[in-house]
Structures are given as structure tokens and as C-alpha cells.
N, C-alpha and C positions, 0 to 999 in steps of 0.2 A: 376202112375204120382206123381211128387215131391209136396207136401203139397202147398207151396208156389204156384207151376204152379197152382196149381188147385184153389189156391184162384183167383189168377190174373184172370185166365180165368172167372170163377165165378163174380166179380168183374167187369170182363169188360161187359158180360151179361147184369148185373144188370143197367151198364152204356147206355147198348143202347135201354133198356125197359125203363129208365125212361128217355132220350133224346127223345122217341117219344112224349111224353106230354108237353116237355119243347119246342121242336121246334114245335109243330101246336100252343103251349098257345102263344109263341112268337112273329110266325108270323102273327097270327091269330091279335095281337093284334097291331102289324105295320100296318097290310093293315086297320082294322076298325079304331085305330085314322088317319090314314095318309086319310079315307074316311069320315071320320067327317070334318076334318080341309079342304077338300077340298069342300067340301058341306057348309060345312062355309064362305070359300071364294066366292063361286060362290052366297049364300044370300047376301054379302055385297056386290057385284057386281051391285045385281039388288036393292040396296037399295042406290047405290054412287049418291052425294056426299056425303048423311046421312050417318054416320058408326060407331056412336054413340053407344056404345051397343054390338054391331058385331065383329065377332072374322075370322081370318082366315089370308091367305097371304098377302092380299089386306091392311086390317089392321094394321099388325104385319111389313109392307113395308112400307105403307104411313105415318103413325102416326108419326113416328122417324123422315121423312121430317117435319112435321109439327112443332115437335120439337126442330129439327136442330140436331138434333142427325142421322146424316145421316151414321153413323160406324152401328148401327141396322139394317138399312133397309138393308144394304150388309149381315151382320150377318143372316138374314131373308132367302136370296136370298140361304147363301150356305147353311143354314139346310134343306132348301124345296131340293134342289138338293142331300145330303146327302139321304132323308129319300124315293126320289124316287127312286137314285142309291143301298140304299141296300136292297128295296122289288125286282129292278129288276134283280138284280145279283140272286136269292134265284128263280125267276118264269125262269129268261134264261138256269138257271143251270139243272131244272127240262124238259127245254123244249130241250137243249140237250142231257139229258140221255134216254127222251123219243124216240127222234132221230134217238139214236144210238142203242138203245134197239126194234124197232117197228118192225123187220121181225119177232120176236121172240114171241112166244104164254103167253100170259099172265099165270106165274103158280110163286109156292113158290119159286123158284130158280131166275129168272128174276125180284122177288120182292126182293129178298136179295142183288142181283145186286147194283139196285136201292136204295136199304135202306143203302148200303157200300159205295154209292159214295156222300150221300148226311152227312154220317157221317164222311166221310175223312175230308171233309171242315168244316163241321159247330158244332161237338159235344164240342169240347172242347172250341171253341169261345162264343157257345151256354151258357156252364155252367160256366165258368168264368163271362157272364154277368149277371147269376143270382146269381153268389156266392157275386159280388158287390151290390148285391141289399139286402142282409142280412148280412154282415159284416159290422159294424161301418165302416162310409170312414172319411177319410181326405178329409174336405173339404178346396180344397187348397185358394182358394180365404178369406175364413175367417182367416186360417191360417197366410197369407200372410197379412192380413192386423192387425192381430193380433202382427204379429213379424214389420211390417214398424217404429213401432215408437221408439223399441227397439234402431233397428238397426241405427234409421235416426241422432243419435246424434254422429255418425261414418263415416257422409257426410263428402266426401273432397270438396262437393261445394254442388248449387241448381240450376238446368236447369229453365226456364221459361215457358210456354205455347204456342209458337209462333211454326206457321207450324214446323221449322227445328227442333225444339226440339220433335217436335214427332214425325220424321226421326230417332233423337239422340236415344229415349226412345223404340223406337222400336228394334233396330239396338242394343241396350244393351242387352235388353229383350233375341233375340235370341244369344245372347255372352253366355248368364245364360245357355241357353240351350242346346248349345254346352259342354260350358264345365260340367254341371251336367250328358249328354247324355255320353260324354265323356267317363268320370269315371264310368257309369255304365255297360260301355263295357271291363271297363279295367280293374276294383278294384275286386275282385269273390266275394267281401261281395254282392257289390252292383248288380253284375252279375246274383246273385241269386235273387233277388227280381225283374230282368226286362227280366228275360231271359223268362217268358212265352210269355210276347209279342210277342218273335222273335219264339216261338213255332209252331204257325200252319204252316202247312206243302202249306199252298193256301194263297196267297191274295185277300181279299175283307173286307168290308166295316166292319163288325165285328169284325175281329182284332182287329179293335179300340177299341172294349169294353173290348181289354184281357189286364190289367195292375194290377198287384199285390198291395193289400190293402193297404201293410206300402210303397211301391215306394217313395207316394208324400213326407212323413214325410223328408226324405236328401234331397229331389230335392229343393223341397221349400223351406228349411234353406239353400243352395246355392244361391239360384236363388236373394232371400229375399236381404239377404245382402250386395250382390253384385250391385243388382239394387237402395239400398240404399245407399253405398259408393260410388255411381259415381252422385248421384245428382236426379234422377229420380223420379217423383211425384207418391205416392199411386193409386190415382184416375187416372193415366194414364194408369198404370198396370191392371186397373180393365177392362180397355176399348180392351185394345191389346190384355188379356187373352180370353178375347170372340172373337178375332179371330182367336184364336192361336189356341184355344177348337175346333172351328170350319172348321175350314183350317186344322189342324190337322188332324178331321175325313176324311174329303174328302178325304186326299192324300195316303189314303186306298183304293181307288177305285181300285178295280181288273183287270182283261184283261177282265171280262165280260160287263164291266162297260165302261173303255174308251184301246181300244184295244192296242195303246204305250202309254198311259198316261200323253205325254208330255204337251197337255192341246195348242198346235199351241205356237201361240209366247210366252207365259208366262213362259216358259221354261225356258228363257232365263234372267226372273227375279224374281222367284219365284221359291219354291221347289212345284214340281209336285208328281203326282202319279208315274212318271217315276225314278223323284229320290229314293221317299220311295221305289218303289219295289229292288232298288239294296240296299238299306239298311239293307232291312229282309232279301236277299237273303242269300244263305251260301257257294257259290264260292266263292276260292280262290280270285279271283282279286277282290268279292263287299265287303270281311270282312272290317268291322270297319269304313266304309263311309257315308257319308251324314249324319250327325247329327244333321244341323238345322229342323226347321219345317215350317217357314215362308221364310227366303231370305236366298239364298245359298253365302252370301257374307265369314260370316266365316270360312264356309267348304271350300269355295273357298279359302281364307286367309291361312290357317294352313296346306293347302295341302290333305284335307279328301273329295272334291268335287268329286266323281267320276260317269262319265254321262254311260249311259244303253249302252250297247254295242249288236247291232244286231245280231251277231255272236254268244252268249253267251247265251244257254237258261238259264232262271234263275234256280236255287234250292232254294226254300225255306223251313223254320225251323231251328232248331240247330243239331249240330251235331251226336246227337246220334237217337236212334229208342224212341220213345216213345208212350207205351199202353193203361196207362188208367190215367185219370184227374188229380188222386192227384201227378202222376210222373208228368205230365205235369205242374201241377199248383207249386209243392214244390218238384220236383226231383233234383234239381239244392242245392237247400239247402240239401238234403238230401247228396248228393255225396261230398257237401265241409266241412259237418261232420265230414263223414266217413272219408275224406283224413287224417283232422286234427287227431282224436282217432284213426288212424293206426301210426302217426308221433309220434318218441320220443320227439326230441328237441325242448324244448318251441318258440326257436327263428323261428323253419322249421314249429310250428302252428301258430302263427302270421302273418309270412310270405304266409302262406296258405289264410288268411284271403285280404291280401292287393294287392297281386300281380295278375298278369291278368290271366283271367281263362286258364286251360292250364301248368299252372307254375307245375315245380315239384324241387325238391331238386336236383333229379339227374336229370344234364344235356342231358341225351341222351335220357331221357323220354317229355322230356319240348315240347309242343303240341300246345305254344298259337298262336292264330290268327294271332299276328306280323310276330309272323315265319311262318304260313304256305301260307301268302299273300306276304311275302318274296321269300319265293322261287319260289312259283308261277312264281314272277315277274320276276328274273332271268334268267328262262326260256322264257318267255315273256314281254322280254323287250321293246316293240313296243306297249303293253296293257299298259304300267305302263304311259305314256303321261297321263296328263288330257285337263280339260280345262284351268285349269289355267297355264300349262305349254305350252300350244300352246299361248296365250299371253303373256307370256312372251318372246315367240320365237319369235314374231312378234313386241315386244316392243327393243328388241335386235338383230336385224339386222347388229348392226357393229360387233357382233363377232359373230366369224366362227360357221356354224351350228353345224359342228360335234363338236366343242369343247363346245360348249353350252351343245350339248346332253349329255357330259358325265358329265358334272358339274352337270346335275338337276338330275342326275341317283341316 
């Protein structure tokens, strides 16, 4: 066997002996505080309207009325839902392999089974959320309010506080997010720093925890500036990013979690678990789509809305195989390396650096998502409608349908 195979293999070993201790330290320690905080809850219960002192949902709900800070009390609502959705994704997933495993005699081989499918999903989610737990993070909120004052003297105006202004400030908020999500799908500098996220090969609730340490450092010098040249107050940002953090995690929920995700009518104004799953997915028709994380008005806007198609099971991850963590966490860097130190021409390694992943010098090699969600489309040009083009079709009535269809093609 080749030196390398034999590391890798070695390597991945080593990966799934010490993911047994990372995923029982883990979960062991979701289900005991998620068992405190409910035990906490149900003391303030029997102690309401006293709650002086007491800690739990009840608290962490009512207080913010109390205060009129009533953005917490909903902030409250989706963490408690958050942290029940990802103990039960991790016990439903266990109670389907036991399911599908139970004619079969307990022995080494039925346990490998079992030990193979609880690491397909959760090893490298598992280690990326401890790897953020011992690397220096960017904490973007301090960040953020570190750069606001910079930026704020680059205002072309100042919004005020009245409800509509934080429709405006919201509605900006995810503008920043779009186009920073954007660029991270499209620039390979940046592609390398967000491609783990779109890594695991399963959706559910941990995913969220898989985002590479320097990400925030671009996002938030975008985000930052942008929401300071359009007028938008610090303190408001502070209030939206706690829903954003929050609603962000949810719309990780898996099929185990809400089976189409689309959450009933909030579909239809809000980005759901439905939209994030065709976001990770890696079909042809879902490349490069849905990149808000609160309201799908932008993606709607720029033409990137693209809603779950029944017909279509999903694939998720990227596109290549990947074996063990540090591929998975820094393979993407490692491959837009290589490309550059195999290129002569200083202009064709720059180039390497800015253009979408997929790019190559020579044309007949060039691999990116535009083009293979193009062709796709070609082929399926009945898939390529969205929702925003069926209102338009409907807003457009006096011309002729077929001449409309090939105008939006």
C-alpha cells in the first residue's frame, strides 16, 4: 500500500476512535443543560408570579415583556425549539438505524453498521464545532461595532427608529447578506473559507456549527459598511443579528426534524428549512440559490429564489468525495494552492484566486457552477421558472405567454 494511502487510512482510524468521545461528551452535554434549563423552567412555574432569582424559559420569555424588549422573548422561543430540534434529530436518527438494524443479532459487524451511519452525519459537524471552541473566533458583533464608527462618517444619510425604519434596517441587513453569501460562492478565495459549511454530505441542525474561523473577518467588513452607508443605526444591527444567529440556526432543520421544511404559510415570507436545504444541496438546478437567511425578498429580486422541487431528491455536500476533517475543514484551500503553484502566468494565478470556483485557463476544462446549472437548465427548461417568474407571468398578462417565456429564458 502507497505511504500516503496508509496514512489517510491510519488517519481516518484515529478520526473515528476519538469522534466516539467527542459525540457522547457532546451529546451528553446537550441533553444535561437542555435538562437543567427545563427543570429550571418548570421551578419558576411553580414559583410565578415570583421569578426573581429563577432561570429557565419562562424567565428568559417573560422578562423581555416586562422590559418591552419583546425581539428576546421570540429570540427565546426559537433557541428552546433549536436545542429540542437538534437532541431529536441525533435520538430519531438512532431510533431509525435501530429499526432498520433489529432482525439482525447484536455482534461487531451490526455495531460498525451503526457506528458508519451515525458518522456519515455527524463526524465532521461534530469536530468543526469543537475546533470553534479552541480557535480564537471573530466575534462578529464586537467586530461590527468596532468598525460602525469608522464607517458611519461614509453615511449618505440616517434612518430614524419608527416601525418602518426597521422593516428598512432589516431589509438592508439581509442586502449585506446576500451579497457577501454571494461572493462566497463565487470569488474561490472566499469559496475556500465557506465551502465546509456546504460539506456535510446530511442536513440537520449542526451544520450550523460548521463555519470556518476567518469566514466572519470579509463578511463583516461587507456587511459593516454597507449597513453604514445606507443610514442604518448600530443598536439596531445588534438586535436583528440575534435573529439572524437565531433563525439562521433553525433553517438547518433536517427531514428528521420538519419532514419539507417549508414551516406552512411562512414559506411564503420567510426563508425556511426548505429554502436552506436546496441551498446546500449540490444538483444541477439548486447550485448558487437562496442566499438570504431571513426574507427571501432579495433572492427573489436578483433572480437566485429557487423553491424545493418534489421531484428532485436532494444531494447534499460539494462536489468532490471527502475522507477525513482536515480535507474536509481546509481541502478547498489546499486544491486552490495547488492550482495556482502548478500555473505559470502571474495573471492565470490571480485569476485563480478571484474567479468562481471551477475556473480554469483553458476553456474546455472551465467546471464552474454557472455552467453546470446552465446546462442543466437547457435541458430543462421547464425547471428553470421560479417563483419570481411565475409573477411576473401573472403581472404580465397583456403579452403573449410564449413571447414572455422566451424573454425571461
Amino acid at each position: 500500500m502507497h505511504s500516503k494511502s496508509k496514512f489517510v487510512k491510519y488517519w481516518k482510524w484515529s478520526e473515528y476512535i476519538v469522534f466516539i468521545g467527542i459525540f457522547c461528551y457532546t451529546f451528553y452535554s446537550l441533553v444535561y443543560g437542555f435538562s437543567i434549563y427545563s427543570w429550571s423552567t418548570i421551578d419558576s412555574i411553580y414559583s410565578w408570579p415570583t421569578i426573581k432569582g429563577k432561570e429557565g424559559f419562562l424567565v428568559d420569555f417573560w422578562k423581555p415583556i416586562i422590559s418591552k424588549e419583546y425581539y428576546k422573548s421570540i429570540v427565546a422561543i426559537i433557541w428552546v425549539v433549536v436545542s429540542v430540534f437538534t437532541i431529536w434529530e441525533i435520538v430519531v436518527l438512532f431510533f431509525q438505524i435501530s429499526k432498520k438494524e433489529r432482525k439482525e443479532q447484536w455482534n461487531s459487524d451490526k455495531m460498525k453498521r451503526i457506528y458508519k451511519e451515525v458518522i456519515k452525519r455527524y463526524k465532521d459537524t461534530f469536530f468543526a464545532g469543537l475546533l470553534l471552541g479552541f480557535i480564537p473566533l471573530l466575534i462578529k458583533l464586537d467586530f461590527i461595532w468596532d468598525l460602525m464608527p469608522v464607517f458611519k462618517r461614509f453615511a449618505l444619510f440616517s434612518i430614524n427608529f419608527k416601525w418602518y425604519s426597521w422593516i428598512y434596517a432589516l431589509l438592508i441587513w439581509d442586502l449585506t447578506t446576500w451579497i457577501w453569501h454571494y461572493g462566497a460562492h463565487k470569488v474561490r478565495l472566499f469559496w475556500c473559507l465557506h465551502s465546509p459549511h456546504h460539506a456535510p454530505t446530511e442536513m440537520n441542525m449542526t451544520v450550523a456549527w460548521v463555519h470556518f474561523f476567518a469566514e466572519g473577518f470579509y463578511s463583516v467588513l461587507i456587511q459593516s459598511f454597507i449597513i453604514m452607508l445606507l443610514g442604518v443605526h448600530a443598536e439596531m444591527i445588534v438586535v436583528i443579528m440575534m435573529f439572524e444567529v437565531s433563525w439562521g440556526t433553525l433553517i438547518h432543520a433536517g427531514e428528521r426534524s420538519f419532514k419539507n421544511g417549508k414551516l406552512g404559510f411562512l414559506h411564503h415570507f420567510v426563508m425556511t428549512p426548505s429554502h436552506h436545504r436546496v441551498h446546500h444541496a449540490s444538483n444541477p438546478l439548486y447550485l448558487d440559490t437562496n442566499y438570504c437567511t431571513l426574507l427571501p425578498f432579495w433572492d427573489w429580486l436578483f433572480g437566485t429564489l429557487q423553491p424545493l422541487r418534489e421531484e428532485i431528491d436532494i444531494k447534499y455536500g460539494i462536489s468532490r468525495e471527502i475522507e477525513t476533517f482536515p480535507d474536509f475543514y481546509f481541502g478547498e484551500i489546499y486544491l486552490l494552492f495547488s492550482d495556482i503553484k502548478k500555473e505559470k502566468s502571474l495573471k492565470n494565478k490571480f485569476l485563480y484566486l478571484i474567479m468562481s470556483p471551477g475556473w480554469s485557463p483553458k476553456e474546455e476544462d472551465i467546471y464552474t457552477t454557472a455552467k453546470v446549472r446552465g446546462d442543466f437548465l437547457e435541458e430543462n427548461s421547464a425547471l428553470a421558472l421560479t417563483s419570481k417568474d411565475f409573477l411576473l407571468l401573472s403581472l404580465k398578462e397583456l403579452i403573449p405567454k410564449k413571447r414572455f417565456l422566451n424573454r425571461i429564458k
